[in-house]
Wavefront OBJ file of the C-alpha trace (Angstrom):
o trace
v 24.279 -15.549 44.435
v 26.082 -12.286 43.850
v 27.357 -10.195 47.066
v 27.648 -6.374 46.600
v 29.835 -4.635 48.535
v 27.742 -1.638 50.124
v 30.841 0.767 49.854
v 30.088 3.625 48.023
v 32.988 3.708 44.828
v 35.182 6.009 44.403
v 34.691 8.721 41.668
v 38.425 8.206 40.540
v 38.012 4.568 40.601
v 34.570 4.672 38.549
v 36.490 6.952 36.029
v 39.493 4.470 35.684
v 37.111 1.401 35.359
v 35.487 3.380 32.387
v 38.298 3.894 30.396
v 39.803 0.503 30.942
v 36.375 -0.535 29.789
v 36.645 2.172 26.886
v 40.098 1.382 25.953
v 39.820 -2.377 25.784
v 36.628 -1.800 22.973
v 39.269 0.688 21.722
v 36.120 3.214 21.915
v 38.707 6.036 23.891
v 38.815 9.429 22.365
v 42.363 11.556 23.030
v 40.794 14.615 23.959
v 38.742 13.212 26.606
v 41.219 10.681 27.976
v 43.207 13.595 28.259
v 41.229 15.590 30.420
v 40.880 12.511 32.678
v 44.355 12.207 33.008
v 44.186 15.957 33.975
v 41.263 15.427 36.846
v 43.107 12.166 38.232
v 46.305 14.208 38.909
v 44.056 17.036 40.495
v 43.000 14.565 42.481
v 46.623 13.417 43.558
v 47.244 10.420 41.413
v 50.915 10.189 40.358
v 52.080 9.266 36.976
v 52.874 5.587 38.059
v 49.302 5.108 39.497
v 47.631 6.445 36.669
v 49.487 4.410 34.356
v 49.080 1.163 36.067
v 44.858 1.576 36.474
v 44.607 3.052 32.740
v 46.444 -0.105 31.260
v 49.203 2.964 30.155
v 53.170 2.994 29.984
v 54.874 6.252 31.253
v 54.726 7.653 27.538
v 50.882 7.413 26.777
v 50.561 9.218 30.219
v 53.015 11.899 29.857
v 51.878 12.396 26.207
v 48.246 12.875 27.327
v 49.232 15.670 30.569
v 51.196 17.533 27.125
v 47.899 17.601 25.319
v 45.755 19.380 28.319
v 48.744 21.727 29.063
v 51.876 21.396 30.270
v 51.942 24.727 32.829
v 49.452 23.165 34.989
v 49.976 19.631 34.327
v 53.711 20.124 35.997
v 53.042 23.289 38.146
v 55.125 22.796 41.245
v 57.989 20.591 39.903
v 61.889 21.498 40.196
v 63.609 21.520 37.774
v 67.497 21.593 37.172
v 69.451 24.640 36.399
v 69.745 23.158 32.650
v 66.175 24.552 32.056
v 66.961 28.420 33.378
v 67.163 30.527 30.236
v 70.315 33.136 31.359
l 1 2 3 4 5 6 7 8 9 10 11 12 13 14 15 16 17 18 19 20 21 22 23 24 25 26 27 28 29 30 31 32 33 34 35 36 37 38 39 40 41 42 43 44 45 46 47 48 49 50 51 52 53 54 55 56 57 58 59 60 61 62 63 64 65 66 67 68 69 70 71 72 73 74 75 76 77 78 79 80 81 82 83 84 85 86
């Protein structure tokens, strides 16, 4: 016998099952795995969490935030003085 659980899954968690699904037929498209790195962050996932539920090292997920834009991607964020432009 199978038991359900009757808790409604999370839309987040639904998206990272898909593309752990997608990535392990190696059916994933950059574009679009892109933009879901994009939504997860929206919806407060930090780099580390995204990379350990998408199977991804710090790279892959840094590289994907740089293809849907880095502005909003890091909007927010310090950074050091080395980065002012005098």
């Amino acid at each position: 016998m199978t038991c359900l659980t009757s808790d409604a899954a999370s839309r987040d968690g639904l998206m990272a099952a898909t593309i752990r699904h997608n990535r392990a037929r190696g059916r994933h498209q950059i574009h679009a795995m892109s933009e879901i790195v994009r939504e997860l962050t929206r919806l407060g996932w930090t780099p580390q969490k995204i990379g350990k539920e998408l199977g991804m090292d710090a790279d892959e997920v840094l590289r994907l935030k740089q293809i849907s834009g880095l502005t909003e991607m890091f909007a927010g964020r310090q950074f050091s003085q080395a980065w002012t432009i005098k």
